[in-house]
C-alpha positions as CSV (number, residue, x, y, z in Angstrom):
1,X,102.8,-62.2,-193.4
2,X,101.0,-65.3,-192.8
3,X,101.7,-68.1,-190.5
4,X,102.6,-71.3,-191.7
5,X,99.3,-74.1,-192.0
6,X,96.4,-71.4,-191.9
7,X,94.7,-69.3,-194.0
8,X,93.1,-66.1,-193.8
9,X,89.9,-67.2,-192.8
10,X,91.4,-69.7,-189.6
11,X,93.2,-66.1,-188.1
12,X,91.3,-64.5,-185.1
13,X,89.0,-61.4,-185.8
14,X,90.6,-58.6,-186.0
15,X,89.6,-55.5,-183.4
16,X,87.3,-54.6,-186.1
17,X,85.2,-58.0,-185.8
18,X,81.8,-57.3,-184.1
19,X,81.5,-58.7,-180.6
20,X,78.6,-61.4,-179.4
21,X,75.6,-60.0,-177.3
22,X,72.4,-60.9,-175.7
23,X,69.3,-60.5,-177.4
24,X,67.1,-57.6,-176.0
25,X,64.2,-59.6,-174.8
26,X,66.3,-62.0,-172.8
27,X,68.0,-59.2,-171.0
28,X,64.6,-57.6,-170.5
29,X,63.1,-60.9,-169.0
30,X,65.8,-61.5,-166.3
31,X,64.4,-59.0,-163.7
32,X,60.9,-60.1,-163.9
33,X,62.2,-63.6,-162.9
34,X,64.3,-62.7,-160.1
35,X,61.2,-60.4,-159.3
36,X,58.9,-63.6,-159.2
37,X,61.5,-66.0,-157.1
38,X,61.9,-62.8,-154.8
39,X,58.2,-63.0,-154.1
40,X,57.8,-66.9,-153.8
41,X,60.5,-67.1,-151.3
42,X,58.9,-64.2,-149.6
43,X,55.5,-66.1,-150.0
44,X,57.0,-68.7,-149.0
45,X,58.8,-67.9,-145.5
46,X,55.3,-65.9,-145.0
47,X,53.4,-69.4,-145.2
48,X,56.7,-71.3,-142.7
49,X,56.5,-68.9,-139.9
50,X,53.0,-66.7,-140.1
51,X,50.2,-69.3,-141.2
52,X,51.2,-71.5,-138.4
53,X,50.0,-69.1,-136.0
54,X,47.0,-69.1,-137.3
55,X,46.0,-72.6,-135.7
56,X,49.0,-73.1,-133.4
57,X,51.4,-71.9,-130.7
58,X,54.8,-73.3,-129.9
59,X,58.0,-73.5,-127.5
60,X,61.5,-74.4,-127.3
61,X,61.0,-73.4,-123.6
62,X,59.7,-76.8,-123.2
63,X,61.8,-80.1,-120.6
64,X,60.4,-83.3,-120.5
65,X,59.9,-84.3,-116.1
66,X,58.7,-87.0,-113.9
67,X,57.1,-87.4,-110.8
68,X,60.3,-88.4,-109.3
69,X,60.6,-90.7,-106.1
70,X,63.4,-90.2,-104.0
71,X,64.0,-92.9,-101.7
72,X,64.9,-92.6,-97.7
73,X,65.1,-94.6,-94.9
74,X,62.8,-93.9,-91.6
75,X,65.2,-95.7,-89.7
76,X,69.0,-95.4,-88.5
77,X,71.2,-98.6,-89.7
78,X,74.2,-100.1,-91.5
79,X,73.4,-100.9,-95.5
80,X,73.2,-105.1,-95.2
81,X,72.5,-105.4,-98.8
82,X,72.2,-103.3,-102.3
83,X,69.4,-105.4,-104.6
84,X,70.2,-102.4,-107.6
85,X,72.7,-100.4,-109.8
86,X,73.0,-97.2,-111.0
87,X,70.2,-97.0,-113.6
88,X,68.8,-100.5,-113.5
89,X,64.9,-101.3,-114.0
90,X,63.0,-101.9,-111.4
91,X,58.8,-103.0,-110.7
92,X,57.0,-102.0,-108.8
93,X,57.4,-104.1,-105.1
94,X,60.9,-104.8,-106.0
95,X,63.4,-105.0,-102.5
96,X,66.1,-102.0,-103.5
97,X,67.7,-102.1,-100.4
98,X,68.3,-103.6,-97.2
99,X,69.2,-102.2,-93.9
100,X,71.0,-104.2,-90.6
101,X,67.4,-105.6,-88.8
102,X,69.2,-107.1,-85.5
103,X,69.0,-103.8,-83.5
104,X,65.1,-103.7,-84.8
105,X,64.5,-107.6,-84.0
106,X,65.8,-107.3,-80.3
107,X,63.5,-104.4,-79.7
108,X,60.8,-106.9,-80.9
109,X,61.6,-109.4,-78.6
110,X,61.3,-106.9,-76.0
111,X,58.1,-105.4,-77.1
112,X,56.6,-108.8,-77.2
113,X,57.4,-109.6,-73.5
114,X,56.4,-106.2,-72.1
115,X,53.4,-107.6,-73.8
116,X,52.9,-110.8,-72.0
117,X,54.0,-109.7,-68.9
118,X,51.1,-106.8,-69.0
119,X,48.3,-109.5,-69.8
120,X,49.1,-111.1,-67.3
121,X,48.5,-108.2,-65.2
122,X,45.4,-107.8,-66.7
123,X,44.2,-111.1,-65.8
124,X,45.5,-110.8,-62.4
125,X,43.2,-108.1,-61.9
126,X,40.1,-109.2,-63.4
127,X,40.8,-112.5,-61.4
128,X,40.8,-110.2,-58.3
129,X,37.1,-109.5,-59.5
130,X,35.6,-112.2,-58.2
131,X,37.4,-112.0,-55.0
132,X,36.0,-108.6,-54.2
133,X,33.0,-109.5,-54.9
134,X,32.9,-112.3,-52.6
135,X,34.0,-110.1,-50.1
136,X,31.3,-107.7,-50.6
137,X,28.4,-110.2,-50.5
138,X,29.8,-111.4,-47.6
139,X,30.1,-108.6,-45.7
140,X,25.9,-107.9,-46.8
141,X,25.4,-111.5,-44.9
142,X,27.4,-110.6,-41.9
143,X,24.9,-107.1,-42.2
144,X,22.1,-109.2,-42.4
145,X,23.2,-111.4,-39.2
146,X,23.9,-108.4,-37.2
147,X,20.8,-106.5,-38.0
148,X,18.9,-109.5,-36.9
149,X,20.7,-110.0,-33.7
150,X,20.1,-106.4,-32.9
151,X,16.5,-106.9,-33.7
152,X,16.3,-109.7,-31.3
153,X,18.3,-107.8,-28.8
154,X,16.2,-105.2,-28.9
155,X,12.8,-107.2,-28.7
156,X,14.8,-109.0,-25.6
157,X,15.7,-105.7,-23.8
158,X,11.6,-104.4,-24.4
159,X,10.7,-107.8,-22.5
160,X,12.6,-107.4,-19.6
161,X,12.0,-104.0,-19.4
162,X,8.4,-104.2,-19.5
163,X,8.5,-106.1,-16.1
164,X,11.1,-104.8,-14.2
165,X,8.1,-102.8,-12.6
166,X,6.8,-106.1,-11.1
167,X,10.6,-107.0,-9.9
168,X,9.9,-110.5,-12.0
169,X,13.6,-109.7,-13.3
170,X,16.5,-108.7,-11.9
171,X,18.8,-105.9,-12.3
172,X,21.8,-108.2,-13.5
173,X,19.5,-109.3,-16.3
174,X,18.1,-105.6,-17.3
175,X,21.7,-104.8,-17.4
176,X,22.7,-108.1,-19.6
177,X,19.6,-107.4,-22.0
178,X,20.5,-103.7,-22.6
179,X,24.7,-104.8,-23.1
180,X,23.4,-107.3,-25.9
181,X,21.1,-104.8,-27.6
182,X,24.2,-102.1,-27.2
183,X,27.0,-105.0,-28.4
184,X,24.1,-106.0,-31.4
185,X,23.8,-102.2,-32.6
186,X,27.4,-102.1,-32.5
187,X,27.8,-105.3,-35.1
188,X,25.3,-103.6,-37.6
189,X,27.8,-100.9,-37.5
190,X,31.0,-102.7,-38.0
191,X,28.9,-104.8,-40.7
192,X,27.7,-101.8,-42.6
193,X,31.6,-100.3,-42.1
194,X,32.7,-103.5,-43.7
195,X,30.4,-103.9,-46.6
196,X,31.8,-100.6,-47.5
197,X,35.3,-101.6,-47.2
198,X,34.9,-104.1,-49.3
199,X,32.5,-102.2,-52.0
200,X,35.5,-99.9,-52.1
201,X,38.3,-102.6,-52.7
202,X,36.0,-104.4,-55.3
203,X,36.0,-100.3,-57.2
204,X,40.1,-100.8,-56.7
205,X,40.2,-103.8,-57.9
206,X,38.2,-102.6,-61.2
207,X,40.2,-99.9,-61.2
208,X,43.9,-101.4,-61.3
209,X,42.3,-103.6,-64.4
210,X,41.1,-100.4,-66.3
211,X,45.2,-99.4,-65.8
212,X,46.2,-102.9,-66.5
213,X,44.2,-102.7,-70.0
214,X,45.8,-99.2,-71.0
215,X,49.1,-100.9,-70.0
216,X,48.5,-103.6,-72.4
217,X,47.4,-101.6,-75.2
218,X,50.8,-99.6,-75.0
219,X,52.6,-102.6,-74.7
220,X,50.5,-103.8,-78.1
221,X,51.5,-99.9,-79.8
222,X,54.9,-100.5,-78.6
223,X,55.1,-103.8,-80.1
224,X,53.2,-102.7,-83.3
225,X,55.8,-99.5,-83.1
226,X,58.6,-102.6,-83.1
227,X,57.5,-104.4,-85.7
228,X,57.1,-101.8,-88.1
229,X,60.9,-100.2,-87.6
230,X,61.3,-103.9,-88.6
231,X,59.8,-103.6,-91.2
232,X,61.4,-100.4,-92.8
233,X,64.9,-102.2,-92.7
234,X,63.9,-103.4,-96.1
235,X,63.1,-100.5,-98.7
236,X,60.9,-101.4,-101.7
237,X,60.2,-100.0,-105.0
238,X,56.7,-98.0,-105.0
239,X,56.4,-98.1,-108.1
240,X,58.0,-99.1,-112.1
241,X,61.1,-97.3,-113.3
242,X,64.9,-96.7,-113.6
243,X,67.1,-96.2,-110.8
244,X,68.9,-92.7,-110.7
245,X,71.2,-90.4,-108.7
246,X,72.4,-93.7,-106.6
247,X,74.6,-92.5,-103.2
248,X,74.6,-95.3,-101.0
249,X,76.7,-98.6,-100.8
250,X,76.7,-101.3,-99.0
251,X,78.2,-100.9,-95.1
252,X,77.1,-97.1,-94.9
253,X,75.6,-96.0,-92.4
254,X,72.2,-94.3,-93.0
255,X,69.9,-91.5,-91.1
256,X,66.4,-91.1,-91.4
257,X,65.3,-88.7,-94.3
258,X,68.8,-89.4,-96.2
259,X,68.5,-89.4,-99.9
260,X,69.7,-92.9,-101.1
261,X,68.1,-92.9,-104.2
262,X,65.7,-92.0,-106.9
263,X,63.2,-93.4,-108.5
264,X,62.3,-92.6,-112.1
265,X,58.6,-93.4,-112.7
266,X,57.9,-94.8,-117.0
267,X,55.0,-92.0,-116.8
268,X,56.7,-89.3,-118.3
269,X,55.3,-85.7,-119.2
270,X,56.6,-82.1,-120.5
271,X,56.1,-78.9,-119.1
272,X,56.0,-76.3,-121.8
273,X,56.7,-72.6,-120.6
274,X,54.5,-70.6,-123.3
275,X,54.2,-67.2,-122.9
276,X,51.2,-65.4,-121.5
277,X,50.3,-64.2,-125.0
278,X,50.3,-67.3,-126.6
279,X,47.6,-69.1,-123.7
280,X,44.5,-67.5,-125.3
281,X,43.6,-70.1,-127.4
282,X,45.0,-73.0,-125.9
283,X,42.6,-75.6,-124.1
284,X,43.2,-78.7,-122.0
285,X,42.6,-81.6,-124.3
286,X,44.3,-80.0,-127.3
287,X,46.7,-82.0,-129.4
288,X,50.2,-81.7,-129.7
289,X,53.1,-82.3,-131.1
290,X,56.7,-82.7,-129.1
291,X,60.3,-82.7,-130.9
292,X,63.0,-83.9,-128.6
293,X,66.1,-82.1,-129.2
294,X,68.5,-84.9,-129.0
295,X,66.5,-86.9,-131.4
296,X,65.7,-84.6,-134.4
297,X,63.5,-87.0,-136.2
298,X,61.5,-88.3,-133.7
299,X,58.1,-86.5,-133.5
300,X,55.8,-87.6,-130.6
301,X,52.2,-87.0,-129.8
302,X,50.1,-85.9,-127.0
303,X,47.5,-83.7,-125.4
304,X,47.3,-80.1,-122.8
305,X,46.7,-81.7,-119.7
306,X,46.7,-78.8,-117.6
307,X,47.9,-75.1,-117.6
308,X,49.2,-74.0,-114.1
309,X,47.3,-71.5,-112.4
310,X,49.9,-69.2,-111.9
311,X,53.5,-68.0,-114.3
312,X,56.4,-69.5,-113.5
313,X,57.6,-66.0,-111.7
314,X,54.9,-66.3,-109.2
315,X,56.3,-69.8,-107.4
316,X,60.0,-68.2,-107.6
317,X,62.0,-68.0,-104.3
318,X,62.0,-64.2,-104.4
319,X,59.1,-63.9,-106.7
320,X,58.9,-59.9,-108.0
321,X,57.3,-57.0,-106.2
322,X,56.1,-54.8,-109.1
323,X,55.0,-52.4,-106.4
324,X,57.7,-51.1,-105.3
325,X,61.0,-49.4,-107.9
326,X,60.4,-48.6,-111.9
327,X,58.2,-50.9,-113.4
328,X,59.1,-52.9,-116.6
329,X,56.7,-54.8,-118.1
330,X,57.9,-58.8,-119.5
331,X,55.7,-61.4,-120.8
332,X,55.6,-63.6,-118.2
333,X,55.6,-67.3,-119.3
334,X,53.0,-70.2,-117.9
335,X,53.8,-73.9,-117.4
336,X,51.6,-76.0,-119.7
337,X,51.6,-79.5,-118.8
338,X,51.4,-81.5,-122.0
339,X,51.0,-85.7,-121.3
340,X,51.8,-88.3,-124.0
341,X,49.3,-89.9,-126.2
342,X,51.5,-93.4,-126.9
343,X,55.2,-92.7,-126.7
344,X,55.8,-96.4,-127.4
345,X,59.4,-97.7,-127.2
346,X,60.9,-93.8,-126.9
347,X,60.3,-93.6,-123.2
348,X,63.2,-95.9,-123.3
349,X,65.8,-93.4,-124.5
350,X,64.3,-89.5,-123.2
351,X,64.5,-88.7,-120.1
352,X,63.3,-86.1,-117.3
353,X,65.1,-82.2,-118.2
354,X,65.9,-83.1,-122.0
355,X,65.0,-80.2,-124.1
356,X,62.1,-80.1,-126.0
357,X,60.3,-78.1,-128.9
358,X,56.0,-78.3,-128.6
359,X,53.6,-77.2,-130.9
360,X,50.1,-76.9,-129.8
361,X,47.2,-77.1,-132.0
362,X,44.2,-75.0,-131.3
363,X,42.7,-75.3,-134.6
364,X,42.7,-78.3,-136.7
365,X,45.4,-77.5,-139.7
366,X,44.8,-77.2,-142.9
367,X,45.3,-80.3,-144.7
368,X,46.9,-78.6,-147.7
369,X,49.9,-77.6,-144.9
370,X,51.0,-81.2,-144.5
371,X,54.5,-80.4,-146.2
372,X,55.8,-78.1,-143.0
373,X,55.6,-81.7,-141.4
């Protein structure tokens, strides 16, 4: 029986009908494709992560750092004034903070009149110079005087003596001449007794200048000593960067060697931990290439600076003893210091301890691999 509005020919095959199928030498090409994309995609990842190591050595053990200043005061004082913010830009010479000065200015003034007051003990002294030498050379005359007096009394006494034979003189006047050679001898004595008396005081006097001098160069230390704590009431920037890690406000109260601050200098580098294995090829000088993690597309450039002389293990606070216990070896790892060629306007946004990926090229790269870029 046949449905209304079709024919025989518009019915569906019957289950006698022959079914469709693929040609033979299309089902026989279908494994040597997948065959041939099997080997290019293992050709492929063979190229991405084996050729590379033919000409360089990479990281993601790899932070960028800073020489990082960290700011403290060498004197004890109030905070009188904060000149920055938490991350603001500095220059170098900048005033970041300063500190109560009063307490420092008083001990100025003081330093400045234990000052005066020893120069003028100074000069007291040396004016005592001339003094003691007066003293001395006229102590030599009153010498002179006396020896002479002695010499005449002497020449007196041989006079009379050399006639008291005769009886031209009498014994009142031997006895007078020998009492003024005696009281003449005695002068010369007191006058030589004198001249040292006063030769000493003048070696006094000299003396009490040398120990006025060394009083006024302390007073001069203890002034320069003033001044300076003076001076460290106001804290300036050594050098360019970005204020970090800020803990102090204005009205506290600071101790010497208190962090306040850092400073974090626009010379940025990385330090790349590569392992031991991957060193033997890599040279200072060598270029390289840095991927910051928290900015995928940005690729920057630099240079090996320097590879630490030592593994990172080795400068650890309880640094292994392979001596003693079972030994295991590990690949110990090496800081490489890697230094920016021209960062440009990206120091702006990394920062010291981002993550980084390096690659380090110790053979120029084939130009024909400029696609793994």
């Amino acid at each position: 029986m046949s449905i209304p509005g079709t024919t025989m020919s518009d019915a569906a095959p019957t289950a006698e009908s022959p079914a469709p199928h693929t040609p033979p030498h299309q089902a026989s090409r279908r494994p040597v494709l997948l065959a041939i994309l099997a080997v290019l995609f293992l050709l492929g990842m063979a190229i991405w992560f084996l050729v590379p190591r033919l000409y360089a050595q990479e990281t993601d053990d790899a932070y960028v750092e800073a020489h990082l200043v960290t700011v403290i005061p060498k004197v004890s004082a109030y905070v009188q004034t904060l000149h920055v913010d938490d991350n603001s830009k500095v220059a170098a010479g900048d005033l970041l903070v300063e500190l109560d000065p009063r307490d420092y200015a008083v001990q100025v003034d003081l330093a400045r009149a234990d000052l005066q007051s020893a120069e003028g003990k100074l000069e007291e002294a040396r004016e005592q110079f001339a003094v003691a030498d007066a003293n001395t050379r006229q102590s030599q005359a009153e010498l002179e005087v006396a020896q002479a007096n002695a010499k005449l009394a002497a020449v007196n006494l041989g006079r009379v003596q050399s006639v008291s034979d005769v009886r031209a003189v009498s014994s009142q006047r031997i006895d007078e001449a020998k009492a003024a050679a005696d009281s003449t001898r005695a002068s010369v004595t007191a006058a030589q007794v004198k001249i040292q008396a006063a030769q000493a005081q003048a070696r006094l006097v000299r003396a009490q200048a040398t120990t006025a001098e060394a009083a006024v160069a302390q007073a001069q230390a203890q002034l320069a000593q003033a001044e300076l704590n003076l001076s460290y009431t106001k804290i300036y920037a050594s050098e360019s960067g970005s204020i970090a890690s800020k803990s102090v406000e204005p009205g506290n109260f600071v101790e010497p060697g208190q962090a306040l601050l850092s400073l974090v200098p626009d010379q940025l580098y990385v330090i790349a931990n590569y392992k031991e294995t991957q060193l033997t090829e890599v040279r200072p000088g060598q270029s390289v290439t840095v991927f910051v993690d928290a900015f995928p597309r940005l690729r920057l450039h630099g240079h090996v600076d320097s590879i630490q002389r030592g593994t990172g293990s080795r400068f650890a606070l309880l640094p292994p003893e392979n001596a003693t216990g079972n030994f295991v070896k590990v690949v110990q790892r090496v800081p490489v210091k890697i230094v920016f060629d021209d960062p440009g306007e990206a120091l702006q946004w990394i920062s010291p301890g981002m993550s980084v990926e390096t690659e380090i090229f110790t053979t120029r790269r084939p130009a024909w691999l400029g696609f793994l870029d």
